[in-house]
LUMKOLDREN-765768 format. One record per residue (C-alpha): chain; y, x, z; residue number from 1. Coordinates in Angstrom, 2 decimals. Each point is the difference from the previous one (the first is absolute). Layout:
<nodes>
<chaine A&north Y&east X&up Z&num NUM>
...
</nodes>
This chain:
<nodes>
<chaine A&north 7.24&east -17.98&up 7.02&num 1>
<chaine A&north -0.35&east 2.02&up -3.13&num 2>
<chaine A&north 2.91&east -0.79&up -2.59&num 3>
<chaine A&north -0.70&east 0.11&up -3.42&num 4>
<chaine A&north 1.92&east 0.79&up -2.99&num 5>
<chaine A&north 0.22&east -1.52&up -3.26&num 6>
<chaine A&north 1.03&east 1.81&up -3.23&num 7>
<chaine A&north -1.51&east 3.41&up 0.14&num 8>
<chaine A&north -2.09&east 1.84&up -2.80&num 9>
<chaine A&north -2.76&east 1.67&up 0.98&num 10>
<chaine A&north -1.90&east 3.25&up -1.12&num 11>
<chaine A&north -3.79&east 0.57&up 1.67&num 12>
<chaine A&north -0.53&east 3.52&up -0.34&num 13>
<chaine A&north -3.19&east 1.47&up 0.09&num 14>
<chaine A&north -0.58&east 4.05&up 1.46&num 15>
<chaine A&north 2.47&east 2.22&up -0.53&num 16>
<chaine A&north -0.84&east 0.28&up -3.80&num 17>
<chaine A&north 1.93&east -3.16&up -0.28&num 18>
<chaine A&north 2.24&east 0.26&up 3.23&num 19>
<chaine A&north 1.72&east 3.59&up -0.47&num 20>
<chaine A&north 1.16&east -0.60&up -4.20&num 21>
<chaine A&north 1.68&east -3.50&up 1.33&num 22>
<chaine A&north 1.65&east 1.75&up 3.21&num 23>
<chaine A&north 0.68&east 3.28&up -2.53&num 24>
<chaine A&north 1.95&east -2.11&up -2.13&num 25>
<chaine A&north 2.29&east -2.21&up 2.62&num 26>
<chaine A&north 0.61&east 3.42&up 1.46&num 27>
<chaine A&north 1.48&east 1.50&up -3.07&num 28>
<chaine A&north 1.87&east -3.42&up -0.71&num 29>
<chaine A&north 1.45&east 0.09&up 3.20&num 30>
<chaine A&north 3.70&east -0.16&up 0.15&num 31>
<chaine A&north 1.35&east -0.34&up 3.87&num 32>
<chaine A&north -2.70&east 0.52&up 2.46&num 33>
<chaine A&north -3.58&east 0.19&up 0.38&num 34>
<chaine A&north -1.79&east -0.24&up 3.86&num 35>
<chaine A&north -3.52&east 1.17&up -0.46&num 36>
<chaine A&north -2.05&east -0.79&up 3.50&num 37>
<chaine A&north -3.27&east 1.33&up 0.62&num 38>
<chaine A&north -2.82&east 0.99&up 1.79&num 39>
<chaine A&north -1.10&east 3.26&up -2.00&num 40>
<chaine A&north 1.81&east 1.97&up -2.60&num 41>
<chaine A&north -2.25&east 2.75&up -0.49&num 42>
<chaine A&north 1.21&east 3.50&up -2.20&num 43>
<chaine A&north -2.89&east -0.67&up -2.77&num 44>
<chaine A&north 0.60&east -0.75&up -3.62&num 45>
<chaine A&north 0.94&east -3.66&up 0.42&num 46>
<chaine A&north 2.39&east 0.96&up 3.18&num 47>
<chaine A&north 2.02&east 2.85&up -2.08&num 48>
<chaine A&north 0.33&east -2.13&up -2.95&num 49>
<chaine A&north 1.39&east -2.79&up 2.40&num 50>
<chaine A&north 2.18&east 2.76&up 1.47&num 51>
<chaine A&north 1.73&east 1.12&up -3.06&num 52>
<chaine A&north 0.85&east -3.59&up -1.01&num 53>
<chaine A&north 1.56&east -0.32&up 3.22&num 54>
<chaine A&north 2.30&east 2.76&up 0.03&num 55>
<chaine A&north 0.86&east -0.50&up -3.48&num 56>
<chaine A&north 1.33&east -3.34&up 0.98&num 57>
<chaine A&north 1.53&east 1.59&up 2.82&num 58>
<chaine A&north 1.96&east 2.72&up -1.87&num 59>
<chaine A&north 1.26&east -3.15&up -2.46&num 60>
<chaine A&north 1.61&east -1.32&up 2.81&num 61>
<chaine A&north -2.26&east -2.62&up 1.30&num 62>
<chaine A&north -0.52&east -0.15&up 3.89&num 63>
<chaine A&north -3.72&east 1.02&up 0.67&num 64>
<chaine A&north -1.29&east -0.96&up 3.30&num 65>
<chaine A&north -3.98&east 0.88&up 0.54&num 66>
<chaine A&north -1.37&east -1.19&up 3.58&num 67>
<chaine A&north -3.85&east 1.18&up 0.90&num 68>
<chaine A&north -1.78&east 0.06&up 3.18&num 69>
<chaine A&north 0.12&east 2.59&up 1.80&num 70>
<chaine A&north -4.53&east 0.25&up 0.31&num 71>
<chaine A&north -1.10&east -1.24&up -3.28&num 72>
<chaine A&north 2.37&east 2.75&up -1.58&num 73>
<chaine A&north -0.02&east 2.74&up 2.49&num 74>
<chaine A&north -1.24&east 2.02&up -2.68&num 75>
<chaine A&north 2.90&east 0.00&up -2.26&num 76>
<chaine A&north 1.12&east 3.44&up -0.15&num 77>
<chaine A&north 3.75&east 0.96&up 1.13&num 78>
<chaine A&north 0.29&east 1.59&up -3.15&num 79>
<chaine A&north 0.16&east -2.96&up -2.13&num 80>
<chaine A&north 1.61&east -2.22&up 2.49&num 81>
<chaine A&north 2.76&east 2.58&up -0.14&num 82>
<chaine A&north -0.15&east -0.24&up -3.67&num 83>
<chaine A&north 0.57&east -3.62&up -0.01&num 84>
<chaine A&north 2.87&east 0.54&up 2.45&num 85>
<chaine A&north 1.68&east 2.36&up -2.02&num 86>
<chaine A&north 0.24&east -2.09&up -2.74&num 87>
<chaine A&north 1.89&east -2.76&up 1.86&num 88>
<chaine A&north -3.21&east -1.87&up 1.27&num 89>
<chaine A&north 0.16&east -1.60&up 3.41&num 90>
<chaine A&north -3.44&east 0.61&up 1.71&num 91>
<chaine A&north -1.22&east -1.07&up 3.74&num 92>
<chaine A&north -2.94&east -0.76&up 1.85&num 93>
<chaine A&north -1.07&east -2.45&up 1.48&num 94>
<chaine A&north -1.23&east 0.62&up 3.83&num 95>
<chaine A&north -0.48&east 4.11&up -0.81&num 96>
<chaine A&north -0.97&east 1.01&up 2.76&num 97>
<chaine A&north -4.05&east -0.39&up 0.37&num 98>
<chaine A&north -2.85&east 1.81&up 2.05&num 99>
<chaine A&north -3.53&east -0.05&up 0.16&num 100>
<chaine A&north -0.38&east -0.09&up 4.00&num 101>
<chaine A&north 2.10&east -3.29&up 0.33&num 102>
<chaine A&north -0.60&east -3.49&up -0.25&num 103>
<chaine A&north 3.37&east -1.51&up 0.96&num 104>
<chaine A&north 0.64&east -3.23&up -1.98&num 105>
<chaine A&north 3.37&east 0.86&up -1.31&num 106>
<chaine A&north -1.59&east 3.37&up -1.46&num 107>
<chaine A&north -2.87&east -2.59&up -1.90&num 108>
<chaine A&north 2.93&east -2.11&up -1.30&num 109>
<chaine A&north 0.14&east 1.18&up -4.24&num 110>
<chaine A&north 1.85&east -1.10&up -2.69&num 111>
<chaine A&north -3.32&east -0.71&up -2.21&num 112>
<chaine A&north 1.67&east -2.35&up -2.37&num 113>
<chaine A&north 0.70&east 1.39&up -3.90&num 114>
<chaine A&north 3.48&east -2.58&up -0.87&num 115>
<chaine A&north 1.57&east 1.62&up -2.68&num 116>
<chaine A&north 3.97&east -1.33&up -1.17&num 117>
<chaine A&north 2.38&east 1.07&up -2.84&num 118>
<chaine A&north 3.24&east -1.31&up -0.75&num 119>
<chaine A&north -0.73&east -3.46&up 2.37&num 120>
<chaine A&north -1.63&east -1.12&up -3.46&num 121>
<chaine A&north -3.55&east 1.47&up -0.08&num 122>
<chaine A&north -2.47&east 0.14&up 3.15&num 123>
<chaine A&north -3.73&east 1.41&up 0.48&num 124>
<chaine A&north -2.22&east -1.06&up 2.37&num 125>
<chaine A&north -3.44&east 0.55&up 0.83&num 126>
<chaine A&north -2.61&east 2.75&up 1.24&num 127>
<chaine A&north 0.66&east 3.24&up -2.16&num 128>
<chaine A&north 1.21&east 3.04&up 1.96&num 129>
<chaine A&north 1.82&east 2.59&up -2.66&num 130>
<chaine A&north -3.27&east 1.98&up -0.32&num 131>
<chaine A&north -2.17&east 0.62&up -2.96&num 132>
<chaine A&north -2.86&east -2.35&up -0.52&num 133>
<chaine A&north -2.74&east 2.73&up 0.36&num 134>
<chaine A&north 1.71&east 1.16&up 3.52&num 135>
<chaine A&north -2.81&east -1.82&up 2.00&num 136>
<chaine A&north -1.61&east 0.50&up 2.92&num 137>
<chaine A&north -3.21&east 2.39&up 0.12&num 138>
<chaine A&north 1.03&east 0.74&up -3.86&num 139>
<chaine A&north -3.28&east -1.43&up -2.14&num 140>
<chaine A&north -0.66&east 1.47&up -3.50&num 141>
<chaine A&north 2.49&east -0.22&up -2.78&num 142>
<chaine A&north -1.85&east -2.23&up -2.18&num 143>
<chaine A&north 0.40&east -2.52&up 2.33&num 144>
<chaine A&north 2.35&east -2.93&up -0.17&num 145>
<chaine A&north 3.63&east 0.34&up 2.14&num 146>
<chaine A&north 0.25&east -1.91&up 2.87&num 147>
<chaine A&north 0.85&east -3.79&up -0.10&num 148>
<chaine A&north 3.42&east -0.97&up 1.31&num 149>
<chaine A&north 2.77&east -3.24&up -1.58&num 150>
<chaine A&north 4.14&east 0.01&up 0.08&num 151>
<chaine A&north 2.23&east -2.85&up -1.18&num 152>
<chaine A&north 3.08&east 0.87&up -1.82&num 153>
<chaine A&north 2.10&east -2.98&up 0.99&num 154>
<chaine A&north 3.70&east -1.08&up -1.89&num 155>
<chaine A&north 1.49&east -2.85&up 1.10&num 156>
<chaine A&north 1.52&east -2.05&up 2.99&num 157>
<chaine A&north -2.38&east 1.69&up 2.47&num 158>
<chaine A&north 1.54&east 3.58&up -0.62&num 159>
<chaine A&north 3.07&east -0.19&up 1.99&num 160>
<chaine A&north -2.07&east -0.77&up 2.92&num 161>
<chaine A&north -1.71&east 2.67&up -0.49&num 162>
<chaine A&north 2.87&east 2.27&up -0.16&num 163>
<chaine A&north 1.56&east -1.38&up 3.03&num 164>
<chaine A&north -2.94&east 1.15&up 1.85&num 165>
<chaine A&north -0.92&east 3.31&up -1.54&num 166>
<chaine A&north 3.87&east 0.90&up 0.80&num 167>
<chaine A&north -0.30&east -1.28&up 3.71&num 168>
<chaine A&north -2.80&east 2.21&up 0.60&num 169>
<chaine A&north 1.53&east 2.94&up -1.80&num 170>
<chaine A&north 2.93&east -0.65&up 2.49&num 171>
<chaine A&north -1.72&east -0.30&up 3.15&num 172>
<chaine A&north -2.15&east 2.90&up -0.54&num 173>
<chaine A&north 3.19&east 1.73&up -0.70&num 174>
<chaine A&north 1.79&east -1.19&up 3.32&num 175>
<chaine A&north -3.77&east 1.19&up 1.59&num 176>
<chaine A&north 0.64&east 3.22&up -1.65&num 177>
<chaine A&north 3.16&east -0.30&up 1.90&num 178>
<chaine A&north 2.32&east 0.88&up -3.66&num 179>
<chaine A&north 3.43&east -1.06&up -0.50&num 180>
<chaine A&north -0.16&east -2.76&up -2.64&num 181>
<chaine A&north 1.85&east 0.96&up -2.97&num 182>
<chaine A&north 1.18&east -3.85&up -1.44&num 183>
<chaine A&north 0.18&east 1.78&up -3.66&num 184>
<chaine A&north -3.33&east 1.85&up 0.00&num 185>
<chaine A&north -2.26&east -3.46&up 1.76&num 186>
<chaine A&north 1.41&east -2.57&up -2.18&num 187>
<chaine A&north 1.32&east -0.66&up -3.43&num 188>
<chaine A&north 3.49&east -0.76&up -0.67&num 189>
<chaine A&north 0.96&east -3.58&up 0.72&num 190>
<chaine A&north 1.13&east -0.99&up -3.07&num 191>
<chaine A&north -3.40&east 1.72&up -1.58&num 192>
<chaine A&north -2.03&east -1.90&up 2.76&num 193>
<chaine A&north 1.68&east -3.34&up -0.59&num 194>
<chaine A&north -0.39&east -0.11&up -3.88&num 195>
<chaine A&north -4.13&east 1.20&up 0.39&num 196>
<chaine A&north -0.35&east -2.44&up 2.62&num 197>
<chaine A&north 1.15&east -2.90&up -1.64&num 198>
<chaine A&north -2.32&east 0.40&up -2.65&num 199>
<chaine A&north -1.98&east -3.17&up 0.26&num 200>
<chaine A&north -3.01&east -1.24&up -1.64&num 201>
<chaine A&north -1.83&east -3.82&up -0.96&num 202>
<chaine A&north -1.58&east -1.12&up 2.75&num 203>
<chaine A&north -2.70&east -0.81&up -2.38&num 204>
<chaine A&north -1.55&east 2.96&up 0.53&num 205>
<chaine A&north -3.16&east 1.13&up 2.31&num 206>
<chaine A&north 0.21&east -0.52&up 3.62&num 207>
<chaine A&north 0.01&east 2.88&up 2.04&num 208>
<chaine A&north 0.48&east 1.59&up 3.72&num 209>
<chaine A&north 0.30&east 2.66&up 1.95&num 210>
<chaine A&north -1.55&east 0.19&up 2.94&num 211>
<chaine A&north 0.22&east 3.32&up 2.48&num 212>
<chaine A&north -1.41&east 1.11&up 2.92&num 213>
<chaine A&north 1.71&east 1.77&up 2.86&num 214>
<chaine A&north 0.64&east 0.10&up 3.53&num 215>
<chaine A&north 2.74&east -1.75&up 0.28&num 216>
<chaine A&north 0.44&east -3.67&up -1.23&num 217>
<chaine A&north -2.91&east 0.68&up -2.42&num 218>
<chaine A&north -3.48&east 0.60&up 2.13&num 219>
<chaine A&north -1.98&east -2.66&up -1.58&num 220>
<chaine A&north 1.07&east -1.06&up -3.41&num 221>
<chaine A&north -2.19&east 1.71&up -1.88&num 222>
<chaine A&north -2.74&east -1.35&up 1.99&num 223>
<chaine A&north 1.21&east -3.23&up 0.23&num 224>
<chaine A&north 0.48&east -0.27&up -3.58&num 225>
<chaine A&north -3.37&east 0.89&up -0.63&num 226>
<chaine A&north -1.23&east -2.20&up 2.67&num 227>
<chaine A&north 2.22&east -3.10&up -1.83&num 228>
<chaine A&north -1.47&east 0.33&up -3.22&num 229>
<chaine A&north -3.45&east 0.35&up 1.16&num 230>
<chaine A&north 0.46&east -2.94&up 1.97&num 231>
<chaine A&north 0.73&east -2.39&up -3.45&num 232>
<chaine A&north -2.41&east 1.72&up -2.03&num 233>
<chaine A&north -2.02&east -2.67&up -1.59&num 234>
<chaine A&north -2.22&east 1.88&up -2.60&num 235>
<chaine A&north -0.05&east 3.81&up 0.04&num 236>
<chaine A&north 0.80&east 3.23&up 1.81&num 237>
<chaine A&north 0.10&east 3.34&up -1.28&num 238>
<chaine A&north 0.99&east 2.97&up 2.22&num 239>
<chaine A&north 0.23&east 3.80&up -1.42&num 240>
<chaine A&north 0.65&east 2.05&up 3.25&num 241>
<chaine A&north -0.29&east 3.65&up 0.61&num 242>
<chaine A&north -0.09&east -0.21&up 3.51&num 243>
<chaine A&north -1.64&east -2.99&up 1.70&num 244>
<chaine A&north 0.07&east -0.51&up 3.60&num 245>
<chaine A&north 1.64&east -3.60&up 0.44&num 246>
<chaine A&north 0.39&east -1.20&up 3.27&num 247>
<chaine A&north -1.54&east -3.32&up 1.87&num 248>
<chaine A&north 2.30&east -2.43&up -1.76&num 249>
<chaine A&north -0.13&east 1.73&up -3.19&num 250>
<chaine A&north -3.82&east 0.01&up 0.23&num 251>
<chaine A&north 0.06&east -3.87&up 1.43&num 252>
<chaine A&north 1.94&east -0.88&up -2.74&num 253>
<chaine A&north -2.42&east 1.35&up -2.95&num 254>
<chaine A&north -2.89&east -1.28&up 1.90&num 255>
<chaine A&north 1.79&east -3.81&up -0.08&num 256>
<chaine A&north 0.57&east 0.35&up -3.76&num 257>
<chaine A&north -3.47&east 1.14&up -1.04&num 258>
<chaine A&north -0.93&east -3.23&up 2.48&num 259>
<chaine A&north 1.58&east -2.68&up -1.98&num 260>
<chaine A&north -1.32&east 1.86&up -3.31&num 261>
<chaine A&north 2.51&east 1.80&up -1.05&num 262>
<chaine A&north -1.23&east 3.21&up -1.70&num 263>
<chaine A&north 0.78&east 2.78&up 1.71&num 264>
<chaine A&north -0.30&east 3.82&up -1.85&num 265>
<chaine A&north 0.84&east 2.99&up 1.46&num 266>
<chaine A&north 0.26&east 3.08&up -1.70&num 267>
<chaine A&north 0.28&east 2.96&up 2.29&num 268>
<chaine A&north -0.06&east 4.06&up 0.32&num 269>
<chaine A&north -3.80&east 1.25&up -0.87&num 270>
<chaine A&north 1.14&east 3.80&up 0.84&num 271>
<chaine A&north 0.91&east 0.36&up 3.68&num 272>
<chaine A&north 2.68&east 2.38&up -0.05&num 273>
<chaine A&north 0.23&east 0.01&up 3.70&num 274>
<chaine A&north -2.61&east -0.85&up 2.90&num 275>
<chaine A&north 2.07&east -3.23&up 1.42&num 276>
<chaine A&north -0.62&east -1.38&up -3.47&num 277>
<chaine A&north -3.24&east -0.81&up 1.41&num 278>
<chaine A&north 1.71&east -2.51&up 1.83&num 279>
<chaine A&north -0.06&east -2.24&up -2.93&num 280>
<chaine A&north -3.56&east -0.47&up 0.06&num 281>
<chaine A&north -0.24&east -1.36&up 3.74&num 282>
<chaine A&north 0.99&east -3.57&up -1.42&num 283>
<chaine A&north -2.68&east 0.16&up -3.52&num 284>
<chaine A&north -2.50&east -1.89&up 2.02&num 285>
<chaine A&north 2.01&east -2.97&up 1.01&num 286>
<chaine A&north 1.83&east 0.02&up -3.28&num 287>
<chaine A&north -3.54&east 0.12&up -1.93&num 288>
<chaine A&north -1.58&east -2.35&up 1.73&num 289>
<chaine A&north 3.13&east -2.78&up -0.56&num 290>
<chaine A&north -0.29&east 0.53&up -3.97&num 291>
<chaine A&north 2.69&east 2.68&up 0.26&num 292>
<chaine A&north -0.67&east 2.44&up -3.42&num 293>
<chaine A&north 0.90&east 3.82&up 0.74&num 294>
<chaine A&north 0.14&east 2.41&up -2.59&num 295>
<chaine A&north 0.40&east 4.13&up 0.38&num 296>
<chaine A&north 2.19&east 1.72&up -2.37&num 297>
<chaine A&north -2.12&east 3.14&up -0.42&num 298>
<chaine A&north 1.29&east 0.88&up -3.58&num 299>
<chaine A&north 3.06&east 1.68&up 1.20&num 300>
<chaine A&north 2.64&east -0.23&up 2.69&num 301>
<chaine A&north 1.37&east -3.48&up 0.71&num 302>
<chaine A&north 3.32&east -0.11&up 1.18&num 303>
<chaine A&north 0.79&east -3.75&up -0.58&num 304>
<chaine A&north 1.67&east -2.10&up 2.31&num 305>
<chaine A&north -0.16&east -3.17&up -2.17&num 306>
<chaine A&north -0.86&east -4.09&up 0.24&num 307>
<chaine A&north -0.40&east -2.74&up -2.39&num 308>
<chaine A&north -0.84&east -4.07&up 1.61&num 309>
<chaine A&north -0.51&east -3.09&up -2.11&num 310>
<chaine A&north 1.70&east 2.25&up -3.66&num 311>
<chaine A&north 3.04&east -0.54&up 1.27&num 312>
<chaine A&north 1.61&east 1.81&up 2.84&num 313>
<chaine A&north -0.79&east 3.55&up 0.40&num 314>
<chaine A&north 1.30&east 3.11&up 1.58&num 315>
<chaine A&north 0.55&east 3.61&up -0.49&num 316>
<chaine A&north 1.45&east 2.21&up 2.61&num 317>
<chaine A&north -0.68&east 3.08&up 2.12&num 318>
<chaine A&north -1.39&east -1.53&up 2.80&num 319>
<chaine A&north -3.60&east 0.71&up 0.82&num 320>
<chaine A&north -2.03&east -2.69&up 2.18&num 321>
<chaine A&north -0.51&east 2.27&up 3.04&num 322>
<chaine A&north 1.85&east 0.67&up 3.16&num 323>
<chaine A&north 2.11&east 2.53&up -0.96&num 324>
<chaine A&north 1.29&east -2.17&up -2.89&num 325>
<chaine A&north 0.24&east -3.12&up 1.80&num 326>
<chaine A&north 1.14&east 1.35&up 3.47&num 327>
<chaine A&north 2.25&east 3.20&up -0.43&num 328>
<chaine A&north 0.52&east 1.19&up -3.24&num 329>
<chaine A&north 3.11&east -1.06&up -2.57&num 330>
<chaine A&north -1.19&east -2.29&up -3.04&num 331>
<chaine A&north 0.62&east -1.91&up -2.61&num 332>
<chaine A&north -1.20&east -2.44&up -1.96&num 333>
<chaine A&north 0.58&east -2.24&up -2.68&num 334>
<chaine A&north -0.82&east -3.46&up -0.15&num 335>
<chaine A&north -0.49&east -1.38&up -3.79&num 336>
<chaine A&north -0.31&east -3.97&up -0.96&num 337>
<chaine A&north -1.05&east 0.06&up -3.16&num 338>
<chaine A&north -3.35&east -1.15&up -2.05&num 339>
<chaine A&north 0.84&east 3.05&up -2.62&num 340>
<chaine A&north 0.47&east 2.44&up 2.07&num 341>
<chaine A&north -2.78&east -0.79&up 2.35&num 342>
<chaine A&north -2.52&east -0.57&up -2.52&num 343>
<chaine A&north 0.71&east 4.14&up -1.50&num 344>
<chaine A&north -0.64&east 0.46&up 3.51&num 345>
<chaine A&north -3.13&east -1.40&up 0.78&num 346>
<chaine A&north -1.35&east 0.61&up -3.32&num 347>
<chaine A&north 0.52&east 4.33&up 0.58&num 348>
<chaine A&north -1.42&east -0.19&up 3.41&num 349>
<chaine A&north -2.71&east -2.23&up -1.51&num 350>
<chaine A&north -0.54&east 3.23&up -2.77&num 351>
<chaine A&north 0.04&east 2.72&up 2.84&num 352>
<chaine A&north -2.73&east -1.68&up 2.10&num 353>
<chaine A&north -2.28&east -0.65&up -3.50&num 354>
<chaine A&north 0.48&east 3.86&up -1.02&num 355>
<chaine A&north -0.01&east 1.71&up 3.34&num 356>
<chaine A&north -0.64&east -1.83&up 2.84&num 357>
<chaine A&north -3.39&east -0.50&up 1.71&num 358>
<chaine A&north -0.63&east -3.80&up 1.92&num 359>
<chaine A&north -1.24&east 0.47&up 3.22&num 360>
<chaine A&north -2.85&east -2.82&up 0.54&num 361>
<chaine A&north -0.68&east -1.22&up 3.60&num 362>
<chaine A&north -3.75&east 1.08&up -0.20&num 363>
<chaine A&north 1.38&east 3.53&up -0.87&num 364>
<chaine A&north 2.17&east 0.20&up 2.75&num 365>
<chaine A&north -2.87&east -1.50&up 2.50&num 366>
<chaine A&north -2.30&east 2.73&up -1.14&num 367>
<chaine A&north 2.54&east 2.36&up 0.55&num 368>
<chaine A&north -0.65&east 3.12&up 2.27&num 369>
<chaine A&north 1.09&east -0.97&up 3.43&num 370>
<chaine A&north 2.19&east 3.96&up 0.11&num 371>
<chaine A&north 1.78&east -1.40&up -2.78&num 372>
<chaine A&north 0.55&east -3.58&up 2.24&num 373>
<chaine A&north 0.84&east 1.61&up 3.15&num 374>
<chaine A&north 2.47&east 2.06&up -1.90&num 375>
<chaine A&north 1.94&east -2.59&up -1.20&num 376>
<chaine A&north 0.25&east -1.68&up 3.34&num 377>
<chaine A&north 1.28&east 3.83&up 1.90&num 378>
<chaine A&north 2.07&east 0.37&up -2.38&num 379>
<chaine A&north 1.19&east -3.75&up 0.33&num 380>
<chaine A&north 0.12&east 1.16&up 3.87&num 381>
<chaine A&north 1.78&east 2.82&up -0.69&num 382>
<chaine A&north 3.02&east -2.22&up -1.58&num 383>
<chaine A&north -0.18&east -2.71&up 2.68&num 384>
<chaine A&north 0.81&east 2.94&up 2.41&num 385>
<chaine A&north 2.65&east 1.64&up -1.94&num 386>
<chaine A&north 1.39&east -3.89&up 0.12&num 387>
<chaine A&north -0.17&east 0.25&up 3.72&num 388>
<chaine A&north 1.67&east 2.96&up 0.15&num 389>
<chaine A&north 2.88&east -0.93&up -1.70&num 390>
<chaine A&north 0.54&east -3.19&up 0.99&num 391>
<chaine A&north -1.21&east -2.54&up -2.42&num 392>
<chaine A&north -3.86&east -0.65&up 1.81&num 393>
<chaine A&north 0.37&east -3.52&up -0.61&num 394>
<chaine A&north 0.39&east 0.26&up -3.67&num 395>
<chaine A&north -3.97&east 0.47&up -0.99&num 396>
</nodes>
């Protein structure tokens, strides 16, 4: 059962125009110890800057750990982890060893969640990699807009959780890594953690909760929190997702809303950046034809994992609705109660389908070319095999 929070302030962050100058700044406030988890850090302008501010804070004195996956930033030259290292920055990765000609499920298993801590008083959570805005897939021209992604910067009685697990996973990757744990380097002093720990705060303020998925005690919380809330909506649903392949419950469970009348919008990814994206489209026609609105972001590159029901709860995470999110990957998510909060929300996913998103209408779809149909359901194929293969057939 998800546990919420009370008495947490909350910061929705839009792109990394409004993402990086909030992180930039809790960086270079930092005082004793910043983990920074994450699925890319790429060397571009947004990366170095990120990179300085780090091993300034490092060279101050404050302990600097920086976890990444060991796929998503495979890229990341040695010369600038080496860099960070020399300046007193702790970096691993997370599962590094990856290959193209194997599909065993432990090698599929990424850290894809961006949870961001400093000093057990400030968090960030959400969907933005450290990567430059314009760093999209099959790079479109200039004058177009960046892609769309959300954070939260979170204070408040939620953070320490937050910090307990960003810390366990720093620590069991470093066991994996098979290091010798060095108490003075992985932890803050314990008169330091005591004092920033107890710093408490009204439980008047908005409800919160983290929710993660792994493949441990964790498998289906993300799901099932989705799943919950969907359940109870009463009015509305609004899903931004960049990658849309929900399984049969998932699917049974929008279907069931937009039954009862519940108005169901989801705004998706209008520029495949990959052929299994197709997969999305095998379920338009059932979703169409049960009231379901789709819209295609085609303006630019849509990287949202976000969800407002009924203006009032919402969430903002890393966690895509597709099998790799929901099956192997590491996520999280945050769970927000709060009319405020949710209403900003809703209202600039309501903006990005009015300027750039295109509805798709059920006769549009049912005069659709039938390669463009029988696509979507190979490709859908194509993932219900890889499923298979792995282990989790019963899942779609």
């Amino acid at each position: 059962m998800t546990h919420f929070v009370g008495g947490n302030q909350l910061k929705l962050l839009r792109n990394g125009a409004e993402y990086f100058p909030a992180l930039e700044a809790a960086i270079e406030s930092a005082q004793h110890e910043i983990h920074l988890q994450s699925y890319i850090f790429a060397v571009d302008a947004t990366g170095i800057q990120i990179g300085n501010l780090l091993k300034k804070a490092a060279l101050r004195g404050v302990m600097v750990n920086v976890l990444l996956d060991g796929f998503g930033s495979k890229d990341l030259p040695q010369s600038f982890v080496k860099e960070l290292q020399l300046a007193n920055v702790q970096v691993m990765f997370y599962r590094p060893k990856i290959s193209p000609w194997t599909l065993k499920k432990n090698r599929l298993r990424r850290l894809h969640h961006k949870m961001i801590v400093i000093d057990r008083k400030i968090g960030f959570i959400g969907g933005i990699n450290i990567i430059d805005d314009f760093d999209v897939p099959n790079r479109i021209p200039n004058n177009v807009p960046p892609r769309i992604d959300y954070a939260v910067r979170i204070e408040g009685n939620l953070v320490p959780t937050i910090a307990l697990n960003v810390d366990k996973l720093w620590r069991h990757t470093s066991w994996a890594h098979l290091r010798a744990l060095d108490t003075d380097n992985t932890t803050l002093p314990k008169n330091k953690l005591i004092r920033i720990d107890k710093l408490k705060h009204s439980n008047h303020g908005t409800k919160a909760a983290l929710v993660l998925r792994d493949n441990m005690l964790h498998r289906r919380d993300i799901e099932q929190a989705y799943l919950t809330a969907i359940a109870q909506a009463q009015s509305e649903i609004i899903i931004a997702n960049a990658y849309f392949v929900p399984g049969r419950r998932f699917r049974q469970a929008l279907l069931d809303a937009a039954k009862r009348g519940v108005n169901v919008k989801l705004l998706l990814q209008g520029r495949m950046e990959y052929f299994l994206m197709f997969a999305t489209h095998a379920f338009y026609s059932d979703f169409l034809k049960n009231g379901i609105e789709i819209y295609e972001y085609r303006k630019s590159f849509m990287h949202s994992k976000v969800a407002v029901i009924d203006q009032h709860w919402a969430t903002v995470g890393s966690s895509n609705i597709d099998p790799f999110s929901l099956f192997l990957a590491r996520e999280a998510n945050l769970l927000i109660k709060n009319t405020e909060f949710a209403t900003e929300l809703r209202t600039d996913v309501l903006a990005s389908i009015q300027a750039g998103a295109h509805q798709i209408s059920p006769q549009e779809w049912s005069r659709g070319t039938f390669a463009k149909r029988f696509s979507s359901w190979l490709a859908y194929g194509l993932v219900r095999w890889f499923l298979g293969l792995i282990g989790h057939s019963n899942e779609q």
